[in-house]
C-alpha positions as CSV (number, residue, x, y, z in Angstrom):
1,X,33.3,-66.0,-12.2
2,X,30.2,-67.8,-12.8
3,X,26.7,-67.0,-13.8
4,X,25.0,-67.6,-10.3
5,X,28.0,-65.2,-8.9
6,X,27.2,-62.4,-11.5
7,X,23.9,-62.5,-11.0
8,X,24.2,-62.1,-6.8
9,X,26.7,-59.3,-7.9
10,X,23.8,-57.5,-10.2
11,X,21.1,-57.6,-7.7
12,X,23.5,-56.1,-4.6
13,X,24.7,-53.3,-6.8
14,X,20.1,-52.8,-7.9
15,X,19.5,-53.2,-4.1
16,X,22.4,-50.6,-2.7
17,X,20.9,-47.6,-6.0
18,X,17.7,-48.3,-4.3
19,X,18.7,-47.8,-1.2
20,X,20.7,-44.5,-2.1
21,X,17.6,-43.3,-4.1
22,X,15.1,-43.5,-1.3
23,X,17.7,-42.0,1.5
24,X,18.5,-38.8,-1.1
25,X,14.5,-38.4,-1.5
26,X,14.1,-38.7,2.3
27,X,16.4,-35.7,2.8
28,X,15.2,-34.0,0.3
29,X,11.7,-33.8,1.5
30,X,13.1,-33.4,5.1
31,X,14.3,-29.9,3.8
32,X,11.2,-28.8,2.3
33,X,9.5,-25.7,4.2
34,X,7.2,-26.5,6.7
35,X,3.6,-26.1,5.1
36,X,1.8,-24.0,7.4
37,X,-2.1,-23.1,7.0
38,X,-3.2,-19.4,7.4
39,X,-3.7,-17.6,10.5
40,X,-0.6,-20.7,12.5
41,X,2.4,-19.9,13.6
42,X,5.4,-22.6,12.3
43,X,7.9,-23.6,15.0
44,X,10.5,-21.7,13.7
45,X,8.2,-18.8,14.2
46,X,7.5,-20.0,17.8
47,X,10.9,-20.2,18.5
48,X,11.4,-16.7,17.5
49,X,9.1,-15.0,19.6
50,X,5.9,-14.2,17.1
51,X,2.3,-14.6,18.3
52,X,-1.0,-14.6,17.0
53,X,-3.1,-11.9,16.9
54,X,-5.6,-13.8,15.2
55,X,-6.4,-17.7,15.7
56,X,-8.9,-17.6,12.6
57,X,-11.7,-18.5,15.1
58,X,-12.9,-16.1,17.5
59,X,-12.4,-12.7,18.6
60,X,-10.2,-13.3,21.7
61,X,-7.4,-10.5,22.4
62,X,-9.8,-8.0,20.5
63,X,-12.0,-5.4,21.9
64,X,-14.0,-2.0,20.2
65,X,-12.3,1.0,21.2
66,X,-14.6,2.1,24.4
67,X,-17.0,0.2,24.1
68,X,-15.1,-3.8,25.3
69,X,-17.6,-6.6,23.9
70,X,-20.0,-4.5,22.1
71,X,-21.6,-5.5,19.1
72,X,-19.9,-4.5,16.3
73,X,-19.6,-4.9,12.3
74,X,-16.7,-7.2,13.3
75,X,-16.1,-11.1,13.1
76,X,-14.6,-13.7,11.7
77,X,-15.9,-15.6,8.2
78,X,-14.0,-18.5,6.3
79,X,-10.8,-17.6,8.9
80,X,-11.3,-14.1,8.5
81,X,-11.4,-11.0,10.5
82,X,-13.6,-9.3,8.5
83,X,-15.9,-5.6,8.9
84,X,-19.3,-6.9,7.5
85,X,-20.1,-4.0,5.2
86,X,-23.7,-4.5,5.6
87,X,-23.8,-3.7,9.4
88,X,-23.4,-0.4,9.0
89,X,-25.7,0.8,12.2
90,X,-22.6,-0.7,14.6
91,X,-19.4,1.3,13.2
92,X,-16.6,0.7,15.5
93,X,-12.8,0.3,15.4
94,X,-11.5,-3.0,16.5
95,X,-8.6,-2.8,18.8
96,X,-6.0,-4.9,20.6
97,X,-6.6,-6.2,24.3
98,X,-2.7,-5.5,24.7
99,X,-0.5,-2.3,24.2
100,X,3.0,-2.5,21.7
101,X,6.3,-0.4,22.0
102,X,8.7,-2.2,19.8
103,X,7.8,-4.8,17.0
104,X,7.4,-6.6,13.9
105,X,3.9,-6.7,13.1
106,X,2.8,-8.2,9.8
107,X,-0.3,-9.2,8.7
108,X,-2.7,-10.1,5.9
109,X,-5.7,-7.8,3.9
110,X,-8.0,-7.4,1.1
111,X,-11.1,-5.0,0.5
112,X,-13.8,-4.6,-0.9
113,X,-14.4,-2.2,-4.5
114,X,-14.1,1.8,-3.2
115,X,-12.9,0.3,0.4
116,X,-11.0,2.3,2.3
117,X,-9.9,1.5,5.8
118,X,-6.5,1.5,7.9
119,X,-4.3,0.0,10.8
120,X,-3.8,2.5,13.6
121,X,-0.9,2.0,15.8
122,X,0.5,3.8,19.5
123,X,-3.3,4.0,20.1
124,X,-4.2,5.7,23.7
125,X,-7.9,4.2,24.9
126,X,-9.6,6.5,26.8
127,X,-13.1,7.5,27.8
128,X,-12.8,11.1,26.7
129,X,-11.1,10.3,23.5
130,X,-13.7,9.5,20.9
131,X,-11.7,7.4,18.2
132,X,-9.0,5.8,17.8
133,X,-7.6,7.9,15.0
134,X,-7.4,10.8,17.5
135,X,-4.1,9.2,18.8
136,X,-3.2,6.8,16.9
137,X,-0.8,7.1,13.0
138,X,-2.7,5.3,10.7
139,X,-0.9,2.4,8.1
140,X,-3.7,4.0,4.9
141,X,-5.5,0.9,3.5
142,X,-7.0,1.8,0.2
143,X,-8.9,0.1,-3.2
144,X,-7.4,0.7,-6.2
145,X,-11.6,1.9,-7.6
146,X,-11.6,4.4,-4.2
147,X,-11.9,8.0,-5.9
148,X,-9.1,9.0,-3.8
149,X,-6.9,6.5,-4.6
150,X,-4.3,9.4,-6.6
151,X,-3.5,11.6,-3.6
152,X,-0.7,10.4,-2.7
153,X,-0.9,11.2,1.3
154,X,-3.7,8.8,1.0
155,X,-2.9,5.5,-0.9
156,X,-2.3,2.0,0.9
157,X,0.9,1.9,2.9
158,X,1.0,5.5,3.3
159,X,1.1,7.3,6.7
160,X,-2.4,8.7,6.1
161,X,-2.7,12.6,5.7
162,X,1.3,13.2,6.1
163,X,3.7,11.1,4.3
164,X,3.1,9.4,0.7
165,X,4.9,6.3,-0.8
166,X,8.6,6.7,0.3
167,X,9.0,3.8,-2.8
168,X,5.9,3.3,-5.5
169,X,3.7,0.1,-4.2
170,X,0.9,-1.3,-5.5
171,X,-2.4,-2.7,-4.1
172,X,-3.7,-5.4,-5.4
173,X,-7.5,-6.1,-6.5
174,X,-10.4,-7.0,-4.3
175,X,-9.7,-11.1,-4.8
176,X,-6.7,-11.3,-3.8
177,X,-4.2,-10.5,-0.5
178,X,-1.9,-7.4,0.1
179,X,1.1,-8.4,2.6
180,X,2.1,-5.2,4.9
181,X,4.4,-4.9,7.7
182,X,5.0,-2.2,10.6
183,X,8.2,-2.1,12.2
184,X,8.4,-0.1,15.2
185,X,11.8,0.3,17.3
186,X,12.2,3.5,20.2
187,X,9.4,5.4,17.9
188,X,11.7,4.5,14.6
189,X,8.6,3.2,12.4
190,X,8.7,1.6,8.8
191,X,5.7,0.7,6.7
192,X,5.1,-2.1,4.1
193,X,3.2,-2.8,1.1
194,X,3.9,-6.6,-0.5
195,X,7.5,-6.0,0.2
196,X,8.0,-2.6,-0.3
197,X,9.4,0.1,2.0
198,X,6.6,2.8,2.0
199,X,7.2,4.8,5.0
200,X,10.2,6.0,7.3
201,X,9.6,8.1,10.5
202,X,10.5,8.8,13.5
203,X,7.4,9.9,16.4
204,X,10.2,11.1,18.7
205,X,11.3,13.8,16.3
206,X,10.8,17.1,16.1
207,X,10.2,17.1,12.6
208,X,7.1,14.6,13.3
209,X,6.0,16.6,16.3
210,X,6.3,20.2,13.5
211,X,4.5,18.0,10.7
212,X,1.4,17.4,13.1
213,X,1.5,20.8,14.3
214,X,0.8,22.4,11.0
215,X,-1.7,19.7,10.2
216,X,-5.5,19.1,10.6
217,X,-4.4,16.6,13.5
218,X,-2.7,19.9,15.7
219,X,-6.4,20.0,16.9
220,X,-6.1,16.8,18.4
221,X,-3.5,17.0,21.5
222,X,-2.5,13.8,21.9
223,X,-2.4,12.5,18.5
224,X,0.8,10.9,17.7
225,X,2.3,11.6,20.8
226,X,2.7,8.4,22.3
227,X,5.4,5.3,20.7
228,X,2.9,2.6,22.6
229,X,-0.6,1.7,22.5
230,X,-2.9,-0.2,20.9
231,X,-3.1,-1.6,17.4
232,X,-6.4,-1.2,15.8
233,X,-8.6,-1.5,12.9
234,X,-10.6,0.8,10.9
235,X,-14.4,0.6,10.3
236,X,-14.8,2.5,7.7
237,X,-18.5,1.9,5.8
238,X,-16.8,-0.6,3.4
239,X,-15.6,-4.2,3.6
240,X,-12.1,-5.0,4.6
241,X,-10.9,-8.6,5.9
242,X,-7.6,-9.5,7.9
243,X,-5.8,-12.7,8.5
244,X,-2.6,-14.1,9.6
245,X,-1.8,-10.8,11.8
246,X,1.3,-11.9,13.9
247,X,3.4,-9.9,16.1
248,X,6.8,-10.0,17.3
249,X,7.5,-8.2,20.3
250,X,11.7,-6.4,20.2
């Protein structure tokens, strides 16, 4: 075999690693997650049935709770749904246009130092009922500098005033995001908190409808009585902002 042949020989077997090396790094990046920006939905997500509640622009599918397109402490800042603390002459809860039975509901929140606020869900809208914590369970959002923040019934990703941490969770400070989740199938509801299962009840039981009965809530008759309704956010005098809320509907 002669020089020129060797030579032809070397640079085939250069060209064919080459080749190999650019396929196996075009695969590998075709497998990479899909890099998706807060408050979007991926395609896999798409594909499984999750929408927005919250396109990190406007206000659309939201509403105050009897009052439609007031104004309100709520809007959106930097792509987030955020209760401007300093409005404090417009308090009002934030609610869903559309009611929920069963779902996956997951969403994203910080707030602000002694912040303490809450997600209400199964909420009933009507004129004679005054706030949407008359109806509705409320997912406890709380700061870790809130002087309440050791009773139990009342820490984030409790079910406020009845049930504490099923499983120790903890909040994190005021810079950074908390990741919470409410799973709601036939009344069967689970909270929660970065990953952590905080909550287990079930509305249609009569253990839930004895716990309410000797609460303060027994003065409210149709607090937790409903498994649908609205989902809605507390105004509560101190900052709180939400983003990436998504909902899957089961």
């Amino acid at each position: 075999m002669n020089r020129f042949t060797l030579n032809t020989l070397y640079l085939s077997l250069i060209s064919l690693l080459i080749v190999s090396c650019q396929s196996k790094n075009k695969e590998e990046n075709s497998s990479e997650p899909e890099a998706i920006q807060d408050n979007q939905l991926s395609d896999s997500e798409k594909g499984e049935g999750w929408k927005l509640l919250f396109d990190g622009t406007t206000l659309e599918g939201w509403h105050v709770y009897n009052q439609g397109e007031a104004p309100s402490a709520w809007e959106v800042f930097n792509g987030e749904l955020r209760c401007n603390p300093e409005r404090t002459s417009d308090p009002a809860d934030l609610l869903t246009d559309n009611q929920y039975e069963n779902f996956d509901f997951r969403f994203e929140w910080k707030i602000e130092e002694e912040g303490n606020s809450g997600v209400f869900i199964n909420v009933i809208e009507k004129p004679e009922i005054m706030f949407a914590w008359n109806t509705g369970p409320e997912y406890q959002l709380l700061s870790n500098s809130h002087f309440e923040v050791d009773v139990p019934v009342k820490k984030s990703g409790c079910l406020y005033g009845f049930y504490g941490q099923k499983n120790p969770a903890e909040t994190k400070s005021s810079e950074e995001w908390n990741q919470s989740r409410i799973l709601q199938v036939d009344g069967k509801t689970q909270f929660y908190l970065n990953g952590v299962l905080t909550v287990e009840v079930d509305f249609n039981s009569q253990a839930w409808s004895d716990t309410v009965a000797n609460s303060n809530f027994s003065k409210y008759p149709d607090f937790g009585k409903s498994t649908k309704g609205h989902i809605a956010l507390q105004d509560w005098a101190k900052g709180i902002s939400f983003k990436n809320l998504k909902i899957k509907e089961l």
